[in-house]
C-alpha positions in Angstrom: 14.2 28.5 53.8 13.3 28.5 49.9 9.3 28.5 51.3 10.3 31.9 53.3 12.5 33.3 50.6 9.7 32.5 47.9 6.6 34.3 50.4 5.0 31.1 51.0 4.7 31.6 55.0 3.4 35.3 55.5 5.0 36.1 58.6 8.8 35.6 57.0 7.8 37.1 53.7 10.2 40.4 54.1 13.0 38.3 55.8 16.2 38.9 54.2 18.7 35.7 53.4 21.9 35.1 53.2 22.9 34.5 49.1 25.6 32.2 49.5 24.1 29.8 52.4 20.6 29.7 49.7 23.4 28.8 46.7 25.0 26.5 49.0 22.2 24.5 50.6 20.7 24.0 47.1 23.3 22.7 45.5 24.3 20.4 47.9 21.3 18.9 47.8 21.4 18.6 44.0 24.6 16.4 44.4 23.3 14.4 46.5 20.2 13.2 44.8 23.1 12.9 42.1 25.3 11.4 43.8 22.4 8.7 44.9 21.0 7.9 41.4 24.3 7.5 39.7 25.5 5.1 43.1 22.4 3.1 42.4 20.8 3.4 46.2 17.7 4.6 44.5 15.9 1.4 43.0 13.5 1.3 40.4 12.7 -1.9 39.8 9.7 -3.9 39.4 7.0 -6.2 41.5 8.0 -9.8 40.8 7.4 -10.6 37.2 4.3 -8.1 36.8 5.5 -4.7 35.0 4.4 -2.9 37.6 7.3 -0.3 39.1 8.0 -0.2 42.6 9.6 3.4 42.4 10.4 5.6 39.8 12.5 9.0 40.3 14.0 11.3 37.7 14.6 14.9 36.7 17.6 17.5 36.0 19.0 20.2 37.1 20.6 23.7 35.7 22.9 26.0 36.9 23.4 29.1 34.6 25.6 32.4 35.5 26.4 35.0 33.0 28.5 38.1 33.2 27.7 40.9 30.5 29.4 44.4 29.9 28.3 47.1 27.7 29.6 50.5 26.8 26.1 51.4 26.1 24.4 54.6 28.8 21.1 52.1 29.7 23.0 48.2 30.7 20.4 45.5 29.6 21.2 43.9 32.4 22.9 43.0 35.7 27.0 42.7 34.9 26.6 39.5 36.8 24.0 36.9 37.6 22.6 33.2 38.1 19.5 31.4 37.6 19.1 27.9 38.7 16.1 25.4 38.0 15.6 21.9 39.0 12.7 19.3 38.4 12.5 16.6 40.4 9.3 13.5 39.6 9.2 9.9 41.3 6.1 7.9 42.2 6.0 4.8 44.5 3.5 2.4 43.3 1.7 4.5 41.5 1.6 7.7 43.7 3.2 10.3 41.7 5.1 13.0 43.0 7.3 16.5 42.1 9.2 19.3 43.0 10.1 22.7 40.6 12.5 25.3 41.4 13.2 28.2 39.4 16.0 30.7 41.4 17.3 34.2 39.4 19.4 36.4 41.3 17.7 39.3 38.9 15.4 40.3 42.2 13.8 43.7 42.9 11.0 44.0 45.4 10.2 47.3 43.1 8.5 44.2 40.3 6.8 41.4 40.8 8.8 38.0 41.5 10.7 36.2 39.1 11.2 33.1 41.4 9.1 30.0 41.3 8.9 27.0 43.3 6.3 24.3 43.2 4.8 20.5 44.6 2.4 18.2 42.8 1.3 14.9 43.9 -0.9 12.7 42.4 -2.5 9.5 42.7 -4.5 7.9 39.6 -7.2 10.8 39.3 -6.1 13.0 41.8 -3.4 15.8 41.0 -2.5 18.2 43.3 0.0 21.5 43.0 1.4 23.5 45.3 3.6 27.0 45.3 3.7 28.8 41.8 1.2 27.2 39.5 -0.2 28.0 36.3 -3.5 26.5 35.9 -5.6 27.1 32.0 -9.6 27.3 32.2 -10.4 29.3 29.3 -8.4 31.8 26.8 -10.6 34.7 27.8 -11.0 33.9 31.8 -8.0 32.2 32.7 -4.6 31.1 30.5 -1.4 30.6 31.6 -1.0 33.3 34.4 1.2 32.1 37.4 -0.8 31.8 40.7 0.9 31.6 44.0 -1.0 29.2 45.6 -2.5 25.9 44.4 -4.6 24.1 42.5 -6.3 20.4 42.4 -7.2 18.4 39.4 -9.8 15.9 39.9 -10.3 13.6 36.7 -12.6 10.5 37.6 -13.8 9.0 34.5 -15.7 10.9 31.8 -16.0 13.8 34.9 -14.1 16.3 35.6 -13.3 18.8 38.3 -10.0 21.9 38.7 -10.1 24.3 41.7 -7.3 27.1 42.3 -6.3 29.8 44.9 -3.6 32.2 45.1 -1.7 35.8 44.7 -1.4 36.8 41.5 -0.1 40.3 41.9 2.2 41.4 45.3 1.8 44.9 46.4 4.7 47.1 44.8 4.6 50.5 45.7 7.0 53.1 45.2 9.7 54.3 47.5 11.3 58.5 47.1 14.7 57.0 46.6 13.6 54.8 43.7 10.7 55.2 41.7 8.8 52.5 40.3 7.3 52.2 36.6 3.9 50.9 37.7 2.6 50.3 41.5 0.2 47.8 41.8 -2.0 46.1 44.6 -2.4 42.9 45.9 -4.7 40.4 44.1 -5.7 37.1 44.7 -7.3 35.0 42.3 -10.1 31.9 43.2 -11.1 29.7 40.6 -13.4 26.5 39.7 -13.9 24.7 36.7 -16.5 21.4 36.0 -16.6 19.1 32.8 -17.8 16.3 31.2 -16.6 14.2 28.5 -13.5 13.8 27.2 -10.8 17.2 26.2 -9.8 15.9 23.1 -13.6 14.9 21.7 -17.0 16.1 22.6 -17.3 17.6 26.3 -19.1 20.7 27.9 -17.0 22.7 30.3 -18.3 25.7 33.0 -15.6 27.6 34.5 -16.3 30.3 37.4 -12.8 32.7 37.8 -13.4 35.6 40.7 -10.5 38.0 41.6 -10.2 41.1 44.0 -7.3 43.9 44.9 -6.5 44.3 48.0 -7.5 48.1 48.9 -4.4 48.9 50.7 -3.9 52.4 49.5 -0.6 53.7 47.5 0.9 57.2 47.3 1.4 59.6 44.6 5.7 59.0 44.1 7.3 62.7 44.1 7.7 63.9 40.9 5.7 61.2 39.3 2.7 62.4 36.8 1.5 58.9 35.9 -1.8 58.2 38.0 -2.4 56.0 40.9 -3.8 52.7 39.6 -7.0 51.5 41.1 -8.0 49.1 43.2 -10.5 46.2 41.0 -12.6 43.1 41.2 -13.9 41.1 38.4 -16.3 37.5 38.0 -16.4 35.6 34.9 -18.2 33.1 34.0 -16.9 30.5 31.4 -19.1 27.9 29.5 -17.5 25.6 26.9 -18.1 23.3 24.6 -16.8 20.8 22.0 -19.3 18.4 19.6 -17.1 15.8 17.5 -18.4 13.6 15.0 -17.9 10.7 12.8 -14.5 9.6 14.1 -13.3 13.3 14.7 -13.6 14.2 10.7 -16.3 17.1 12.4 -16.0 18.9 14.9 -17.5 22.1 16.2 -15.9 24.5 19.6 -16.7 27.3 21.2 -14.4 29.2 24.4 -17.4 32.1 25.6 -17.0 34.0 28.8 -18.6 36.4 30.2 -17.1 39.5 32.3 -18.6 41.4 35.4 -16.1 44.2 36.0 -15.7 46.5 38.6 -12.7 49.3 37.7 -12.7 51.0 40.7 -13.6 49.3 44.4 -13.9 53.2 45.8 -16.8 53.9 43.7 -20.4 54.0 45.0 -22.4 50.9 45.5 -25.8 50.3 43.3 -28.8 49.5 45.1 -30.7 46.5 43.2 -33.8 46.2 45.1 -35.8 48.1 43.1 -34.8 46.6 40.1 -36.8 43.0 41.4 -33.1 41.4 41.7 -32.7 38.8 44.4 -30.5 40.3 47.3 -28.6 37.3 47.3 -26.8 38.6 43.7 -24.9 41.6 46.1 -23.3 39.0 48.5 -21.9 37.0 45.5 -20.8 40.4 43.8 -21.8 43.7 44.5 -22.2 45.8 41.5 -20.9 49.7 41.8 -21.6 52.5 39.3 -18.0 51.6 37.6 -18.7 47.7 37.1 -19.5 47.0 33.3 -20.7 43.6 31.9 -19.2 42.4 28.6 -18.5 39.3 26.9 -16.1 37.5 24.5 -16.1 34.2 22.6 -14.0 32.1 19.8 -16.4 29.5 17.9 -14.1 27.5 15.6 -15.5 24.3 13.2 -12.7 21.9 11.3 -13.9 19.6 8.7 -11.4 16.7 7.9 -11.6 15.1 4.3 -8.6 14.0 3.7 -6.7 15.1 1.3 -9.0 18.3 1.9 -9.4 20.0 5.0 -11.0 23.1 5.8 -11.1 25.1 9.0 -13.5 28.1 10.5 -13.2 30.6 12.6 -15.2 33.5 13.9 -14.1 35.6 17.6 -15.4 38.5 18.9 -14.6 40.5 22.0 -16.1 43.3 23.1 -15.1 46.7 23.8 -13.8 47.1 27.3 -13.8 43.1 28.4 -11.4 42.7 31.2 -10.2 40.2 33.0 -8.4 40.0 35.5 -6.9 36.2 34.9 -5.3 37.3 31.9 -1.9 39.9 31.5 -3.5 41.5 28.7 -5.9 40.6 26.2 -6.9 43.4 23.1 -11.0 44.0 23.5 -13.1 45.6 20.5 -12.3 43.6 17.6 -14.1 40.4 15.8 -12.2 38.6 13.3 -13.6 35.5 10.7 -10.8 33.5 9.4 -11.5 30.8 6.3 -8.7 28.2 6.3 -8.4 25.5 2.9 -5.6 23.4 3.0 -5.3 20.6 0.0 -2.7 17.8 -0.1 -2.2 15.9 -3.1 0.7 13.7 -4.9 1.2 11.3 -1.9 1.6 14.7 0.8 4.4 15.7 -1.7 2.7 18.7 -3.0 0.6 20.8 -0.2 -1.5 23.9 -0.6 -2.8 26.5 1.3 -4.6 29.9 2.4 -6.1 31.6 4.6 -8.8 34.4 4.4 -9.4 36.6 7.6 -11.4 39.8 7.9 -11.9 41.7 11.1 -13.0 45.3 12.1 -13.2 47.7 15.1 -15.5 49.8 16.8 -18.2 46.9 17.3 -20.4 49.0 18.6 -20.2 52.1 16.4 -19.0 54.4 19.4 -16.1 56.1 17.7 -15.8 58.0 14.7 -12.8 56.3 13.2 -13.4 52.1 12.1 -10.5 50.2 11.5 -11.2 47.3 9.4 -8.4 44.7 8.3 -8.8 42.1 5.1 -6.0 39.5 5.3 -5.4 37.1 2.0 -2.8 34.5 1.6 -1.4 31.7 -0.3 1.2 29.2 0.6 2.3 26.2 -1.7 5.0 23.7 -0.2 6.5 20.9 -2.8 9.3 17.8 -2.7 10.4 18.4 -6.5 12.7 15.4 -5.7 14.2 13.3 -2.9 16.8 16.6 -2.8 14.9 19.3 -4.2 12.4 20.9 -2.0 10.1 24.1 -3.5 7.9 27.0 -1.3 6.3 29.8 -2.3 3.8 32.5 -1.2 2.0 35.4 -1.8 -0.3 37.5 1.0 -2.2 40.6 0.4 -3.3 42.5 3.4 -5.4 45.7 3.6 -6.0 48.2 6.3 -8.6 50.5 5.9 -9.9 53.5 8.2 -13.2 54.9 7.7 -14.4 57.9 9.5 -17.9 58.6 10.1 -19.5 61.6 9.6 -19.8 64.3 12.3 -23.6 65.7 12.8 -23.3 69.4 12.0 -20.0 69.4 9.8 -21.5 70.1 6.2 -18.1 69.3 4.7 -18.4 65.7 6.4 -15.7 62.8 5.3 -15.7 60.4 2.6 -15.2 56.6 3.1 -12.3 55.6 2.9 -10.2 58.5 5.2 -7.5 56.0 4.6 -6.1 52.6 3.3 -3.0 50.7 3.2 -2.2 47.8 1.0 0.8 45.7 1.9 1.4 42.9 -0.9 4.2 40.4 -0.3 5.7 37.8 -2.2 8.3 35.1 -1.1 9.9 32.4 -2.7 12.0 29.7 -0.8 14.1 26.7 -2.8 16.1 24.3 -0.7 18.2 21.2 -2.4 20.3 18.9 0.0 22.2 15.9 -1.0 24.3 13.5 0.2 28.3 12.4 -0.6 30.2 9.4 0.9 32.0 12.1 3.7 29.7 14.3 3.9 26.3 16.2 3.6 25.6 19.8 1.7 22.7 22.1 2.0 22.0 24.7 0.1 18.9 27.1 0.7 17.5 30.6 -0.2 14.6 32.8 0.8 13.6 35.9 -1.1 10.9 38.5 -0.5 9.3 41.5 -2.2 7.1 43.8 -0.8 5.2 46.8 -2.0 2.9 49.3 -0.1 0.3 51.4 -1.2 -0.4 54.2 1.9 -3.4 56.6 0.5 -4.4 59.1 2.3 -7.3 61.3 1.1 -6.0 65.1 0.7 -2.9 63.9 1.5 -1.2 65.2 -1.7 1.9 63.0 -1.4 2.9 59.7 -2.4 3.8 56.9 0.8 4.4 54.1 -0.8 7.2 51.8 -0.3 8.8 49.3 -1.0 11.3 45.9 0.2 13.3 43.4 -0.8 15.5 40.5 0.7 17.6 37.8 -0.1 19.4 35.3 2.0 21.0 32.4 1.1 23.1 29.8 3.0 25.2 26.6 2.2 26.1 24.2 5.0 28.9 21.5 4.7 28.8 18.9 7.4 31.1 16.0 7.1 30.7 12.9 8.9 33.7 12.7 11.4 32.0 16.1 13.3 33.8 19.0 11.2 31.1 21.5 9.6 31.1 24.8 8.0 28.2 27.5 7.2 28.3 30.5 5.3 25.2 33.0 5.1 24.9 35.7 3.2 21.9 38.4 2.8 20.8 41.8 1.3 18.0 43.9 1.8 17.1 47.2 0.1 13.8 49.8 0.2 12.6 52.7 -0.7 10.0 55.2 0.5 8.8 58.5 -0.5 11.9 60.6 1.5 14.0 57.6 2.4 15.7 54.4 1.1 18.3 52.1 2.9 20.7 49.0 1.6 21.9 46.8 3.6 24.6 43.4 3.6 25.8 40.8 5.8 27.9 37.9 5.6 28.2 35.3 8.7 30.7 32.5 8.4 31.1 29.9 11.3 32.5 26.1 11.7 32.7 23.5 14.2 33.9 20.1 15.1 33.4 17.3 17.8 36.0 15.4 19.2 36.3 12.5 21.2 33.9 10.9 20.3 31.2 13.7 19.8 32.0 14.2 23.4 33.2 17.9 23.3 31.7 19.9 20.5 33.3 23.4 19.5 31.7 26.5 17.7 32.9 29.5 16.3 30.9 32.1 14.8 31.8 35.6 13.3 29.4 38.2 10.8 29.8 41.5 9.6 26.7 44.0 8.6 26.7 47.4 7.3 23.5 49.2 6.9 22.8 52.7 5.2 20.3 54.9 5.0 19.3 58.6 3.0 16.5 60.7 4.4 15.7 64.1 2.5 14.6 66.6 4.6 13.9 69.8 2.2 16.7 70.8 -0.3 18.9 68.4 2.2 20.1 64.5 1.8 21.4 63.0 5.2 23.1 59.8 5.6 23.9 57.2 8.3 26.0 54.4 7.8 26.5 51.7 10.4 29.0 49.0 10.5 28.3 45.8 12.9 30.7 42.8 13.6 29.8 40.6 16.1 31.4 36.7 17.2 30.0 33.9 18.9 31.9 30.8 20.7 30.3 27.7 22.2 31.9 25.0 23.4 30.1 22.1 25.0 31.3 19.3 27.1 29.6 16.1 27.8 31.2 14.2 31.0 28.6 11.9 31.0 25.7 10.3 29.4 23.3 12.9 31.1 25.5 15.6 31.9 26.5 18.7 30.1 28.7 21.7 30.7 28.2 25.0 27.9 30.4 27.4 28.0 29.0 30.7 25.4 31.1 34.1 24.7 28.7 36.7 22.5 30.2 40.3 21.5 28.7 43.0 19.5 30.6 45.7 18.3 28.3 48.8 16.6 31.0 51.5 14.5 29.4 55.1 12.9 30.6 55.2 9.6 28.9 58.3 8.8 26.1 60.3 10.2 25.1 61.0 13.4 23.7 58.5 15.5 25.7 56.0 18.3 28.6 53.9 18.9 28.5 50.5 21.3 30.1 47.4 22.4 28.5 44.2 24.4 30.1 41.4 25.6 28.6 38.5 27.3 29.8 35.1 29.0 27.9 32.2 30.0 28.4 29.1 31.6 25.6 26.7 31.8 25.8 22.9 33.5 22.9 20.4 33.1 22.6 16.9 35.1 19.7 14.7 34.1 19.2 11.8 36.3 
């Protein structure tokens, strides 16, 4: 049933199920694998007097529901739910072996699943994966995006081989009694990746990532101006590398890919025979008048002489990569990055910075370049074995320049614009020890100023920002605690300022023997603000209390039961603006076996 519910076989992919008998069946099956580890039926012992195991088996499982109400128009989310996960490994003389379930009862078929469910096996070299997998060639080809399908690891020695299939993206397309934010067509995703050498040292990677809509066309929703999306395709190409030398203290990496992409499948084919390209090209990918070629890549160098080490950094991707293993990934921008770090006095005093400068508009096709200078300084030092010291300063300037536009004798001046954002922090810490009990004592502070010039402008938009917080923590030895936080924040702009304070208090205590642990949490924030608009001065004050409780019960060694209440409460003191109350309930059990 869970390989119907989760569209694994086709034909039973719109079949509807009955909740309960899902919920039911599940659990019962969690006990029971339970019930059998905690009876001792499942042995995991060794061969004779080798250290070899004869069979391993382990995991957990989670059962979480919530309930949550709100007075606000828009609800965050459903008033009631549950999400269930369980991860279940053994191995039997060295075979390895696992199952993961992830069940939310937050559905729509208007979205693309939430559910996972997946299978590995493995045997020394040999790993393979089944169901929802998430397989990572290469940052700019394919990272982290979940596949429904499979994949196979093959690690023999200093060789290395990863193949993987599957849906990426389910069709979702909209209905006239519901609308949908964005339709989308089916993709599938094939990909194949070959190495040598080892990941963590030198090795020299070539990954190949293809991936194709299916052009089953969608329909304009009524009342809907947001366009049809189209149906793509796109091939990358993915060579890596890594050189490390003399005993890692060097090393040198590159990620590079490079990205054939076609934006619309509709549009006309090219024909590349007169361009003395072999035929065979168009029956691995056939170029059409919307495919581009682009490319991106991240070289990075690290030099380790200790106490100094020093890292480098340049990546550039071009305007309009895509690729179609990735959610999103932001093209047109290059960025060089110089990292320092120094630690001296035993690693008790430890300085840093970092230096990055990127830009925009790599290839000069707009008017407007956006380029970014980033400077910072961190310093970290243990004053004594209870006095701890940070402090920073960063620096970071935006700065638009606009090109000049042929025929415009006025023309523009560089810079159009800049903005320079300076911030300072400063972070002490002591802690100390008594016979009952430990205290902490920590604060943070932070200025900021901004400098927002606009040329012509004719108006000052600077601002600036400070905060405070500071927090003392008592936590005696028998499991009774207390914590107090308070915090201020105030700024000014050019029309505006705001103020605002908060005060959180909260204890806790464990009892029988740390067994059950009990929370209690409540703070208080008002918040105002002034905005003039002409000969006017408006103001909105806000007032915010808001509570937490956790109590957590351990019946056994490797078993837990949370139970969490959270409630916000928003008042208007003055002003216009709104008024709101949330209130949310969870109860959460863990088993670990």
């Amino acid at each position: 049933m869970w390989l119907k519910e989760f569209g694994l076989i086709g034909p039973f992919r719109d079949c509807q199920f009955d909740y309960d008998m899902k919920v039911f069946l599940f659990t019962c099956a969690c006990i029971l694998l339970t019930a059998l580890m905690n009876t001792g039926l499942i042995a995991q012992g060794t061969i004779g007097d080798t250290d070899i195991r004869l069979y391993t088996f382990g995991g957990n499982f989670s059962l979480q529901t919530h309930g949550y109400s709100t007075s606000r128009q828009n609800n965050l989310r459903e008033p009631l739910g549950m999400l269930a996960t369980a991860n279940l490994n053994f191995s039997v003389l060295g075979f390895r072996s696992g199952l993961n379930l992830r069940y939310s009862t937050d559905q729509s078929r208007l979205r693309q699943d939430l559910n996972q469910f997946s299978f590995n096996a493995g045997w020394r070299w040999v790993q393979v994966s089944a169901g929802d997998v998430s397989p990572t060639f290469n940052r700019y080809s394919l990272k982290g995006t979940r596949i429904r399908g499979g994949e196979i690891e093959l690690t023999p020695g200093l060789f290395s081989a990863h193949f993987t299939a599957g849906q990426i993206n389910r069709r979702i397309a909209g209905r006239p009694e519901r609308p949908v934010r964005q339709q989308s067509y089916e993709r599938w995703l094939y990909g194949a990746r070959l190495g040598v050498g080892s990941e963590r040292r030198s090795h020299f990677h070539l990954g190949i990532v293809y991936a194709r809509d299916t052009d089953d066309p969608l329909t304009q929703q009524p009342n809907s101006n947001r366009p049809l999306p189209l149906p793509e395709e796109n091939l990358t190409v993915s060579p890596d590398f890594k050189i490390s030398l003399f005993s890692q203290r060097f090393s040198l990496e590159a990620e590079n890919t490079v990205s054939v992409f076609t934006r619309d499948l509709r549009s006309e084919r090219l024909d590349l025979s007169d361009a003395g390209i072999p035929g065979f090209i168009e029956n691995v990918y056939a170029p059409r008048t919307s495919t581009r070629l682009n490319f991106a890549t991240n070289v990075g160098t690290s030099l380790d002489l200790h106490p100094f080490r020093l890292n480098l950094g340049f990546e550039r991707v071009q305007p309009g990569f895509r690729s179609l293993g990735l959610r999103n990934i932001r093209d047109d921008q290059q960025v060089i990055s110089v990292q320092p770090q120094l630690a001296i006095a035993e690693g008790r005093v430890n300085l840093g910075s970092t230096l990055r400068f990127g830009r925009d508009n790599l290839l000069n096709q707009r008017t407007s370049t956006q380029k970014r200078t980033d400077i910072g300084f961190t310093a970290q030092a243990q004053i004594t074995n209870e006095f701890s010291l940070g402090a920073g300063y960063n620096r970071l300037l935006n700065r638009s320049e606009t090109a000049d536009i042929p025929g415009d004798e006025g023309g523009l001046n560089y810079p159009e614009q800049s903005n320079i954002s300076q911030n300072f922090s400063f972070q002490p810490v002591y802690a100390w020890s008594a016979e009952t009990a430990s205290h902490s004592i920590s604060t943070s502070m932070n200025y900021q100023v901004m400098d927002i010039n606009i040329r012509n402008g004719g108006q000052d938009m600077g601002n600036t920002f400070f905060s405070t917080t500071g927090t003392y923590t008592l936590a005696f030895f028998s499991g009774l605690n207390f914590n107090t936080t308070l915090n201020y924040a105030a700024g000014d702009a050019s029309t505006s300022t705001f103020d605002l304070v908060g005060a959180n208090i909260g204890m806790g205590h464990s009892f029988f023997e740390r067994n059950l642990t009990l929370n209690l949490n409540g703070g208080f924030s008002r918040n105002s603000i002034e905005t003039e608009f002409g000969n006017q001065v408006r103001t909105l004050t806000q007032q915010q209390l808001n509570g937490n409780f956790t109590a957590m019960y351990r019946p056994t060694s490797s078993s837990s039961i949370r139970l969490t209440a959270r409630t916000t409460n928003n008042y208007l003191v003055t002003g216009t603006g709104s008024e709101f109350q949330e209130l949310e309930v969870r109860l959460t059990v863990d088993q670990r076996f």
